[in-house]
TIVO-2410 file (N, C-alpha, C; in nm, 3 decimals):
# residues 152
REC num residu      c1      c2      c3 atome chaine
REC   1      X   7.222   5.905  13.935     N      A
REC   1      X   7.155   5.810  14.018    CA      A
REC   1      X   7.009   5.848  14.037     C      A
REC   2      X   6.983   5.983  14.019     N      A
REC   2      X   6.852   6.059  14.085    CA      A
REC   2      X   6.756   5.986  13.964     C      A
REC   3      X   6.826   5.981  13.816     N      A
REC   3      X   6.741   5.945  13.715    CA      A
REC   3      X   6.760   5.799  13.703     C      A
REC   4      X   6.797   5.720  13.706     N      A
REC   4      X   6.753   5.595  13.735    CA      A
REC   4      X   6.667   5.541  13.821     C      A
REC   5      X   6.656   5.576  13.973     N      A
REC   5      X   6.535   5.571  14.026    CA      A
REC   5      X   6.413   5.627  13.976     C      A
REC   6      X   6.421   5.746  13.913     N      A
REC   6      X   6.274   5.818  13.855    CA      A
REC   6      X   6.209   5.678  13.767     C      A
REC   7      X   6.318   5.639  13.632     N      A
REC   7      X   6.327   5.557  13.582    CA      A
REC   7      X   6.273   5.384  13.633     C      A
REC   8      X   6.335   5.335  13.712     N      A
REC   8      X   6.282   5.221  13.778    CA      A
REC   8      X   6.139   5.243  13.844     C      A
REC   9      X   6.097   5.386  13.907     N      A
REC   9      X   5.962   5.390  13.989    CA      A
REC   9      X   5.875   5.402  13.885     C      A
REC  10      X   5.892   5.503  13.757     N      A
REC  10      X   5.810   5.468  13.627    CA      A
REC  10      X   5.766   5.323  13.585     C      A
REC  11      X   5.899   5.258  13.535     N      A
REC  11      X   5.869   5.129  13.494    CA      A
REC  11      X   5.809   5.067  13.592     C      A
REC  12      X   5.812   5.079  13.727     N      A
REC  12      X   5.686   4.989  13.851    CA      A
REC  12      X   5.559   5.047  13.857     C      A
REC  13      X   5.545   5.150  13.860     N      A
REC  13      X   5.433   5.212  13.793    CA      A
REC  13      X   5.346   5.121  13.706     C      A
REC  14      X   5.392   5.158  13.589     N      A
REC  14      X   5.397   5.095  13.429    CA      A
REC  14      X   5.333   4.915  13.502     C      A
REC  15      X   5.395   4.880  13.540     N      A
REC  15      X   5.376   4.758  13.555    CA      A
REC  15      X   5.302   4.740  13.653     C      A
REC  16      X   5.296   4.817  13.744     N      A
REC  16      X   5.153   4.777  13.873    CA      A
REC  16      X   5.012   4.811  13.769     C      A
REC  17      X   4.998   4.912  13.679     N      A
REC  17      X   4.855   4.939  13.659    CA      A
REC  17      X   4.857   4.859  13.469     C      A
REC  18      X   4.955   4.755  13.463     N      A
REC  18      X   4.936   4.667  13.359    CA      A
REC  18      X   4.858   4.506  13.454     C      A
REC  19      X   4.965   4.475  13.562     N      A
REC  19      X   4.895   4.339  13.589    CA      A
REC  19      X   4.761   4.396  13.720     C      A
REC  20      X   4.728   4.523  13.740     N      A
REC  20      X   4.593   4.583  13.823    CA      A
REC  20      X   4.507   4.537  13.673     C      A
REC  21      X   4.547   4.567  13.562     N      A
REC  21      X   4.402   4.592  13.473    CA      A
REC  21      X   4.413   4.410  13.398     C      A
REC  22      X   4.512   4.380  13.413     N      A
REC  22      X   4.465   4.225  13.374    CA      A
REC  22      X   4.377   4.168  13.452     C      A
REC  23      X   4.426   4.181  13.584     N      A
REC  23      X   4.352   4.084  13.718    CA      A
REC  23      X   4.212   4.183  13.697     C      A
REC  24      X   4.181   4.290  13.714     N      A
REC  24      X   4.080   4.339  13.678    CA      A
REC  24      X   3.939   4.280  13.558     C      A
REC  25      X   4.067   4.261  13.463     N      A
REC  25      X   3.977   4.224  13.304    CA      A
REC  25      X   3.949   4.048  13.371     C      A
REC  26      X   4.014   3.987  13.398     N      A
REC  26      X   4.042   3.840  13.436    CA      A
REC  26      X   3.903   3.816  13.519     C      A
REC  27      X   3.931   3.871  13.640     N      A
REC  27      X   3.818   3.859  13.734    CA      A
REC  27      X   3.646   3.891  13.649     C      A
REC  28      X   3.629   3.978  13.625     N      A
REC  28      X   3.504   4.034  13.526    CA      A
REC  28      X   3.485   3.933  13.424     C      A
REC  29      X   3.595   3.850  13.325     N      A
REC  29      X   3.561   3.747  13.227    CA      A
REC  29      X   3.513   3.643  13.346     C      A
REC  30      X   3.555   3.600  13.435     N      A
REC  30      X   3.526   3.498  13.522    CA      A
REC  30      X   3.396   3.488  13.561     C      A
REC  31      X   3.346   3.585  13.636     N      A
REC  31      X   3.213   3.643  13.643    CA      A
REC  31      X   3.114   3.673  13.590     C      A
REC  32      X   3.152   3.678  13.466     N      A
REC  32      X   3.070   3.672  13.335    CA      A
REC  32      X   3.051   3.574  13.302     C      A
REC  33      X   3.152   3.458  13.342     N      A
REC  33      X   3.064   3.335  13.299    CA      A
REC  33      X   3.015   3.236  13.400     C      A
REC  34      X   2.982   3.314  13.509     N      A
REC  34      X   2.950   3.229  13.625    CA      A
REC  34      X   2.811   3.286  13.637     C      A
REC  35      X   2.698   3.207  13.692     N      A
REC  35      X   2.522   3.255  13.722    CA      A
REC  35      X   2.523   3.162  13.884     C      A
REC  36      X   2.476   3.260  13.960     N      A
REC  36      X   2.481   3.255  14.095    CA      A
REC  36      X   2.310   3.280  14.113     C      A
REC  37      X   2.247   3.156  14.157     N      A
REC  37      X   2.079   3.156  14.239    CA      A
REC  37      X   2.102   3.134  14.327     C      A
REC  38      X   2.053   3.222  14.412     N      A
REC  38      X   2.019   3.227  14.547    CA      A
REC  38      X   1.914   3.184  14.627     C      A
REC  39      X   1.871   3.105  14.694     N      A
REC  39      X   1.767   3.037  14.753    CA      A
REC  39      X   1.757   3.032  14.926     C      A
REC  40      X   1.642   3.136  14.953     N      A
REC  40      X   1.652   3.191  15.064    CA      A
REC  40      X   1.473   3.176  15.096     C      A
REC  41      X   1.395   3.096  15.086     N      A
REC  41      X   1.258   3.097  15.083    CA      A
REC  41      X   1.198   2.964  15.156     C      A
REC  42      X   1.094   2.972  15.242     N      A
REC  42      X   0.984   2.863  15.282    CA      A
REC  42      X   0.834   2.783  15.199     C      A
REC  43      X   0.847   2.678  15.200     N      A
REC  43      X   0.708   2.628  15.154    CA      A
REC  43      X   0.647   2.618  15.259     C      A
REC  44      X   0.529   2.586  15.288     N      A
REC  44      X   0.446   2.596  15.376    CA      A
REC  44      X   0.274   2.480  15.354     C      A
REC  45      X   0.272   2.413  15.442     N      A
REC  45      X   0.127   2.372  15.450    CA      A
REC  45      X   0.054   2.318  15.503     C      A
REC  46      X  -0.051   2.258  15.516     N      A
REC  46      X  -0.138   2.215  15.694    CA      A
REC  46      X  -0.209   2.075  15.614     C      A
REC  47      X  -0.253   1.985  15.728     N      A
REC  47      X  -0.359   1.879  15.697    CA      A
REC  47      X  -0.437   1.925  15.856     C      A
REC  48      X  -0.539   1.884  15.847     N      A
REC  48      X  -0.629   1.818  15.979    CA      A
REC  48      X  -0.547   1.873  16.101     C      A
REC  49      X  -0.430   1.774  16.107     N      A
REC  49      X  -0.334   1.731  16.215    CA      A
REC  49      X  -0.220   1.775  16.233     C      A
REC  50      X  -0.164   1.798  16.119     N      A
REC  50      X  -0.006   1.834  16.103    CA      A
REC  50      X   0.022   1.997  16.066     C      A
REC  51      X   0.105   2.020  16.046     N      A
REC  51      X   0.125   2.184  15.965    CA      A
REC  51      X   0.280   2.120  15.887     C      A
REC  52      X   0.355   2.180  15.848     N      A
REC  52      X   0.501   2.155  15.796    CA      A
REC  52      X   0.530   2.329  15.697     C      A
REC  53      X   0.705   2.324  15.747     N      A
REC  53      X   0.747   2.413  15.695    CA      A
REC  53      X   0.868   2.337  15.618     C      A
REC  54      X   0.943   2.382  15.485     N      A
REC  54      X   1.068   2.363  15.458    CA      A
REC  54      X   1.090   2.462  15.397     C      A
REC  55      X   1.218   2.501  15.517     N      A
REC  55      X   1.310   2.629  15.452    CA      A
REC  55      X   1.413   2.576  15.390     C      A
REC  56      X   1.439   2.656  15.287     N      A
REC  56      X   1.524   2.630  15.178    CA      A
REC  56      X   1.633   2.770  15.212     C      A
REC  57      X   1.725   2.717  15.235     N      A
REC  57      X   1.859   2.853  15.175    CA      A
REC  57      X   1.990   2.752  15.119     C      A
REC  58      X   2.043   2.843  15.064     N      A
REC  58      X   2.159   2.832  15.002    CA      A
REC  58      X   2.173   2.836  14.832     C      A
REC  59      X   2.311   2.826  14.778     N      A
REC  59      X   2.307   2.880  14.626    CA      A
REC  59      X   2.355   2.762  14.524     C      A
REC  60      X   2.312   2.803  14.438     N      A
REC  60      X   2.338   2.700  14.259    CA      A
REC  60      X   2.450   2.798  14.200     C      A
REC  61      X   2.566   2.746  14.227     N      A
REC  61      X   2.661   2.843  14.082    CA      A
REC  61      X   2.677   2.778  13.996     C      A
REC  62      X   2.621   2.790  13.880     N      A
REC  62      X   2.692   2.746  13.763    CA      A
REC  62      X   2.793   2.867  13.705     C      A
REC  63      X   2.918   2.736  13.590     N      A
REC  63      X   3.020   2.829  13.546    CA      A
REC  63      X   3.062   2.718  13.426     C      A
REC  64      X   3.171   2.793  13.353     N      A
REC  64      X   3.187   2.730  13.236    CA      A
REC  64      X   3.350   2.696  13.283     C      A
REC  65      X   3.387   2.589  13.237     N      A
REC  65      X   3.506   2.534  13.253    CA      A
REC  65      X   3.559   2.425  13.160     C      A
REC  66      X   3.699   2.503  13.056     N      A
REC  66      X   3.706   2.426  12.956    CA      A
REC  66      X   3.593   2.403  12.842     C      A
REC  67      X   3.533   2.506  12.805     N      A
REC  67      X   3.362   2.484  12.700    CA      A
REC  67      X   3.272   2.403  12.794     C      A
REC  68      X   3.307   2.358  12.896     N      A
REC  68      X   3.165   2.276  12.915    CA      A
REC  68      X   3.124   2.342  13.118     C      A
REC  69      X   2.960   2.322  13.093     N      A
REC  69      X   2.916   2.388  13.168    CA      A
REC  69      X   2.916   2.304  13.270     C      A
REC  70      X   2.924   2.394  13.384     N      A
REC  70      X   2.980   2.301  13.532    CA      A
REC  70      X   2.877   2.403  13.654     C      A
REC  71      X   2.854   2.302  13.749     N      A
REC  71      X   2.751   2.337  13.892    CA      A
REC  71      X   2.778   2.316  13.984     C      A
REC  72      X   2.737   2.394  14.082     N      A
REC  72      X   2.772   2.353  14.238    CA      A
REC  72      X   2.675   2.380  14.299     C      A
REC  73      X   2.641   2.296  14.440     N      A
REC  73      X   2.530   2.345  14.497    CA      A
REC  73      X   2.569   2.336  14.615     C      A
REC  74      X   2.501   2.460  14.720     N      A
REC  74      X   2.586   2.478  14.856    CA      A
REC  74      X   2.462   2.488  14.932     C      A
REC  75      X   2.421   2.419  15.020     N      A
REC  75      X   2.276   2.484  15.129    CA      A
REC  75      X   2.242   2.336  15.128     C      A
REC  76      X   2.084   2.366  15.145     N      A
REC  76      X   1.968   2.261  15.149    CA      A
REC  76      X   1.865   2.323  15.199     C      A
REC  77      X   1.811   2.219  15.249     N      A
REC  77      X   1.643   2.261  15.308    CA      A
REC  77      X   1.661   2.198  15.451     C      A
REC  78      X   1.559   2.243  15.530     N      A
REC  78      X   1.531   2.201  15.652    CA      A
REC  78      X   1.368   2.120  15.655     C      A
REC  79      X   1.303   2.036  15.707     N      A
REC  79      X   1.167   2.015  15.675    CA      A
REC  79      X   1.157   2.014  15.833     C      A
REC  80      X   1.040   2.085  15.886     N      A
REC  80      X   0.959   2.091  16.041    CA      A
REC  80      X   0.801   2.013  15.977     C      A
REC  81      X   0.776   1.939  16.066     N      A
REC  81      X   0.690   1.851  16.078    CA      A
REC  81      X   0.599   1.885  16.206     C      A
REC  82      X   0.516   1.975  16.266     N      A
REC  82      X   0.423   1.992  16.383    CA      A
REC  82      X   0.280   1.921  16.402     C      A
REC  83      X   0.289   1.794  16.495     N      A
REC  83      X   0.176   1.753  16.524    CA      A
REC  83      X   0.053   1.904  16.601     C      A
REC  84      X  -0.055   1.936  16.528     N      A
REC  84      X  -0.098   2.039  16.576    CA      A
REC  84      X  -0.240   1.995  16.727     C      A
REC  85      X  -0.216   1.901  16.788     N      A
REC  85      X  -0.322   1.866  16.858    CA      A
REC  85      X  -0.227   1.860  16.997     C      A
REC  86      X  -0.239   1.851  17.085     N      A
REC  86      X  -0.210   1.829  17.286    CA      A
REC  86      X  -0.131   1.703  17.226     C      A
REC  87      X  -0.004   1.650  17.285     N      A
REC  87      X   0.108   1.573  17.293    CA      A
REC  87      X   0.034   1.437  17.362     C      A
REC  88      X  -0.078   1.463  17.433     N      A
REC  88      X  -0.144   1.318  17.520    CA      A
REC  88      X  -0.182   1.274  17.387     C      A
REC  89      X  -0.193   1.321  17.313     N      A
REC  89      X  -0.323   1.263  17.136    CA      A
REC  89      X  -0.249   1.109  17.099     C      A
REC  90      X  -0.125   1.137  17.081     N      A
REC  90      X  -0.011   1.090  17.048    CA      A
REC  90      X   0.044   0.956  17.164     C      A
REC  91      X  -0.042   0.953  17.273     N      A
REC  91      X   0.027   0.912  17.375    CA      A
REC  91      X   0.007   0.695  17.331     C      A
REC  92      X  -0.097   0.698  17.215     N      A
REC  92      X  -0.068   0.563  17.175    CA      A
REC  92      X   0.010   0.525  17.060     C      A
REC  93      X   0.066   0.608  16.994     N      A
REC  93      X   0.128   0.605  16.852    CA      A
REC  93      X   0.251   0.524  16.902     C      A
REC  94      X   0.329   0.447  16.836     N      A
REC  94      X   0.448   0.370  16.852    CA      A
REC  94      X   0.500   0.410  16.713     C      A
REC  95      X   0.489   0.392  16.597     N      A
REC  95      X   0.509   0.415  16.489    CA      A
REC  95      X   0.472   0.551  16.412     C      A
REC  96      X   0.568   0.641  16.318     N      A
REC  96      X   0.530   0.755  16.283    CA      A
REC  96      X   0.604   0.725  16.149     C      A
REC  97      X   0.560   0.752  16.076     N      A
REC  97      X   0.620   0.804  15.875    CA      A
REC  97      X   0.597   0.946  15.838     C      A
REC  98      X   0.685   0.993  15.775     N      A
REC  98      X   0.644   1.094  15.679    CA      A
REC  98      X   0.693   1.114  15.577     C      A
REC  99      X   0.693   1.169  15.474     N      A
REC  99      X   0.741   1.163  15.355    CA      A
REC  99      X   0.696   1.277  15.297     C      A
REC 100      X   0.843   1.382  15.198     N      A
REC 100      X   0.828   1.484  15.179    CA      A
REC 100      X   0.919   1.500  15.000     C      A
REC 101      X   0.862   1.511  14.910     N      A
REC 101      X   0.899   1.448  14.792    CA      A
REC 101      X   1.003   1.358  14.803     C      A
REC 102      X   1.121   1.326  14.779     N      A
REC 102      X   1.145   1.197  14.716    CA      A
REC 102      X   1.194   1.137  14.930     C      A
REC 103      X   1.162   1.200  14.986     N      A
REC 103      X   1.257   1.200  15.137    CA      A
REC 103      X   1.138   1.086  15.252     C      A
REC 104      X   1.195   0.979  15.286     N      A
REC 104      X   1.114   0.921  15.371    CA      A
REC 104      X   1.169   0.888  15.509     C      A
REC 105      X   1.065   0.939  15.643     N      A
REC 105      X   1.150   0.892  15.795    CA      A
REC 105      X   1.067   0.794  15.806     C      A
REC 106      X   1.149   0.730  15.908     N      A
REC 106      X   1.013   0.610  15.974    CA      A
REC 106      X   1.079   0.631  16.088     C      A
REC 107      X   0.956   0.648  16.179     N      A
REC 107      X   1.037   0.649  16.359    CA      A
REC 107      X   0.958   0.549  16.448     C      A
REC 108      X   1.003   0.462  16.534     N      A
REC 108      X   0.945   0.339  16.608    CA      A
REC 108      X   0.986   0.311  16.778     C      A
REC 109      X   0.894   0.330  16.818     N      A
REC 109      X   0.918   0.325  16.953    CA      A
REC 109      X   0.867   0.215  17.032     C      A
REC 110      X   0.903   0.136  17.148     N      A
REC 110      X   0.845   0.094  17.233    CA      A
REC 110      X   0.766   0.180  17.368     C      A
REC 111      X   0.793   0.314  17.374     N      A
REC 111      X   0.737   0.406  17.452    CA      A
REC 111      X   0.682   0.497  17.374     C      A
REC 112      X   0.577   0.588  17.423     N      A
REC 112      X   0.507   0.690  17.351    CA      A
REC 112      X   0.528   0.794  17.307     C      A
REC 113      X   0.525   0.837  17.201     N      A
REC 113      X   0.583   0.952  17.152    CA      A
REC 113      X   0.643   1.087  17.279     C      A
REC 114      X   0.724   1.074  17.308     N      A
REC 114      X   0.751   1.236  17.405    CA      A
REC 114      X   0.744   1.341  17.277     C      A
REC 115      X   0.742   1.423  17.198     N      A
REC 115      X   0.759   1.512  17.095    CA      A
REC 115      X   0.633   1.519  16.981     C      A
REC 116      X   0.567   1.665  16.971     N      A
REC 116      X   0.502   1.682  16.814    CA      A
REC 116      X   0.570   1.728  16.724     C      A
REC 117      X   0.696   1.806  16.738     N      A
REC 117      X   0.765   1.823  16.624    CA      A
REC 117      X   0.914   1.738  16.570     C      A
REC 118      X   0.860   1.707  16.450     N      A
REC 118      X   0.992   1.621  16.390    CA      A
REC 118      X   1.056   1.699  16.284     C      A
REC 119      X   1.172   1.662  16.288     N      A
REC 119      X   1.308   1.773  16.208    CA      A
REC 119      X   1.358   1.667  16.125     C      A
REC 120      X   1.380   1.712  15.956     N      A
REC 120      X   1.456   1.667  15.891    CA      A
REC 120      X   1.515   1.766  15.806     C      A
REC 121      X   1.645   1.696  15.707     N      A
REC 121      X   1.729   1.786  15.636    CA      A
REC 121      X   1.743   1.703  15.534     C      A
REC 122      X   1.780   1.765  15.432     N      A
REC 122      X   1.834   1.767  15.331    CA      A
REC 122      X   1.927   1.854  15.178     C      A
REC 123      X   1.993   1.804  15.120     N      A
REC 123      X   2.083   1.861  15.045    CA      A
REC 123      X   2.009   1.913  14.919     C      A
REC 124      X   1.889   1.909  14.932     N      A
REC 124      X   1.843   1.973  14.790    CA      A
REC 124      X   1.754   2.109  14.758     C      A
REC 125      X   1.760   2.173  14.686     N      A
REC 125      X   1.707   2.338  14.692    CA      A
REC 125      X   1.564   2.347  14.603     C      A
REC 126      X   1.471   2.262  14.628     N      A
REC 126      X   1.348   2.309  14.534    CA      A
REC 126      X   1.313   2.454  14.514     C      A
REC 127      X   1.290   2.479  14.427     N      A
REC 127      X   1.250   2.645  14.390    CA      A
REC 127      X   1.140   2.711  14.445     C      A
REC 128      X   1.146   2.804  14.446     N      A
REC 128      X   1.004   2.889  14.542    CA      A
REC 128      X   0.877   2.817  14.502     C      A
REC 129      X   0.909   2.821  14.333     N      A
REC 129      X   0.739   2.779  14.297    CA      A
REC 129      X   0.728   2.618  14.264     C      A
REC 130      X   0.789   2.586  14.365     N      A
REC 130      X   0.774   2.392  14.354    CA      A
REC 130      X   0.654   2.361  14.456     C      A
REC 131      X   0.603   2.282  14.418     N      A
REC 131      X   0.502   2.227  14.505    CA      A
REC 131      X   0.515   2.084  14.568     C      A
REC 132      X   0.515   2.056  14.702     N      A
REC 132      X   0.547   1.946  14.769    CA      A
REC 132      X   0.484   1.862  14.818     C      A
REC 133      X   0.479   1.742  14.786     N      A
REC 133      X   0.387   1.650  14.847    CA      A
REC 133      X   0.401   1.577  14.997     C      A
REC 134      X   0.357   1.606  15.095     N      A
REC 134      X   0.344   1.537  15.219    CA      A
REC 134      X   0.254   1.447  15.211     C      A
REC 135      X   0.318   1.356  15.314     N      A
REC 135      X   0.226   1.203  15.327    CA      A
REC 135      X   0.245   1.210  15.496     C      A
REC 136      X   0.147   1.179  15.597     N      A
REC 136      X   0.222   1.125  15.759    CA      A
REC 136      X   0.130   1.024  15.760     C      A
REC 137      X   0.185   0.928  15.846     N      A
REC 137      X   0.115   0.781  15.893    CA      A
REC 137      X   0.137   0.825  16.032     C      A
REC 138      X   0.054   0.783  16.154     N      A
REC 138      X   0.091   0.788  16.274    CA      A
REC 138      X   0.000   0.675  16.300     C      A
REC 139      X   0.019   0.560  16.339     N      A
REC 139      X  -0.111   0.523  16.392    CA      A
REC 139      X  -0.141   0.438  16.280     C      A
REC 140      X  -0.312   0.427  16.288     N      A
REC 140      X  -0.359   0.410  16.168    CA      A
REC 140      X  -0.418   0.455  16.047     C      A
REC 141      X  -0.359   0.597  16.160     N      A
REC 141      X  -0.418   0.708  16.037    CA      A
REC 141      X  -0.345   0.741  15.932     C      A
REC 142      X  -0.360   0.790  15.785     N      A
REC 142      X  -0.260   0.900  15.738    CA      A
REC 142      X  -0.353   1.004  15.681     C      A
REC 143      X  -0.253   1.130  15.660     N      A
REC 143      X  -0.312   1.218  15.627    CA      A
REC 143      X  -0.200   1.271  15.485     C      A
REC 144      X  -0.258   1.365  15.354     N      A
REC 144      X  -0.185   1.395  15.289    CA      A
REC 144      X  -0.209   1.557  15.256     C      A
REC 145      X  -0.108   1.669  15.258     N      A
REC 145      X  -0.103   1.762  15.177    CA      A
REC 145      X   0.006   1.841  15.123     C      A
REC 146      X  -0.009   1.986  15.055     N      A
REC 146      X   0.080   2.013  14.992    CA      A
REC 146      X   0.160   2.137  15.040     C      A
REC 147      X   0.241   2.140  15.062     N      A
REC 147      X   0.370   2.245  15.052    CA      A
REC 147      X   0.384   2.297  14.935     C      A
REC 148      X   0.359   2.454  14.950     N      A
REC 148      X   0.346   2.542  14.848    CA      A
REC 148      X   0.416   2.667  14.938     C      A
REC 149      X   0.485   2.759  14.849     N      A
REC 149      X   0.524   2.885  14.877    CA      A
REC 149      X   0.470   2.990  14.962     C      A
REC 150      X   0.504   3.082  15.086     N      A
REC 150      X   0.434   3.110  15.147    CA      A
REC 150      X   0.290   3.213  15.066     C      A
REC 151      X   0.418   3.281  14.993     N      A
REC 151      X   0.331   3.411  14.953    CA      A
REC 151      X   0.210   3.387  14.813     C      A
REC 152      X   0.163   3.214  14.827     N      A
REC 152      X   0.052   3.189  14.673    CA      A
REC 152      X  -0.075   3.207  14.757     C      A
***
């Protein structure tokens, strides 16, 4: 009896460090064909009037599935919009736009702006070295500039 157990704990043995080195080899082929970007960075830029930040986080995995190449995208961006002048400036504006590549707000009030900073989001990850076009209308004014990476 003593050698049949030796026997059975061998063969489990045997077989724990056969399916350890498959799942091992398995996981590593998997990974090998997966590319993981990471996007953790701000653009940044000013007019006259305004300033704007959009932080960008979150990741792009691509992977291969079945020969053909496959993506996912997890995050977005945040866009801050700061009127940079005293909140009274603002105190005749009824109407505000802005627009931040393909992304447009329009905000409309019958009372006067209470707020200089406006918040938007979105699902998309431009790359550090993308450059962004801002547009704002307030009024009858507009003003335009660019969102660029902090560190150019």
């Amino acid at each position: 009896m003593g050698r049949r157990k030796l026997i059975t704990a061998f063969v489990s043995l045997v077989l724990l460090i056969v399916v350890t080195t498959f799942v091992l080899k398995f996981s590593e082929v998997e990974s090998a064909n997966r590319e993981i970007i990471q996007y953790d960075h701000t653009l940044s830029g000013e007019s006259k009037h305004w300033t704007a930040e959009l932080q960008v986080k979150g990741e792009r995995v691509f992977y291969e599935e079945d020969d053909v190449l496959k993506g996912k995208t997890e995050g977005g961006s945040e866009f801050i919009l700061t009127y940079r002048g005293p909140l009274d400036e603002l105190a005749s504006v009824r109407e505000i736009s802005y627009e931040y590549g393909s992304t447009r707000t329009s905000l409309r009030s019958d009372e006067p702006l209470q707020k200089k900073v406006f918040n938007g989001s979105t699902n998309k990850l431009p790359e550090k070295d993308a450059t962004i076009d801002v547009m704002v209308q307030w009024g009858d004014k507009t003003e335009t500039f660019t969102l660029t990476a902090d560190n150019q």
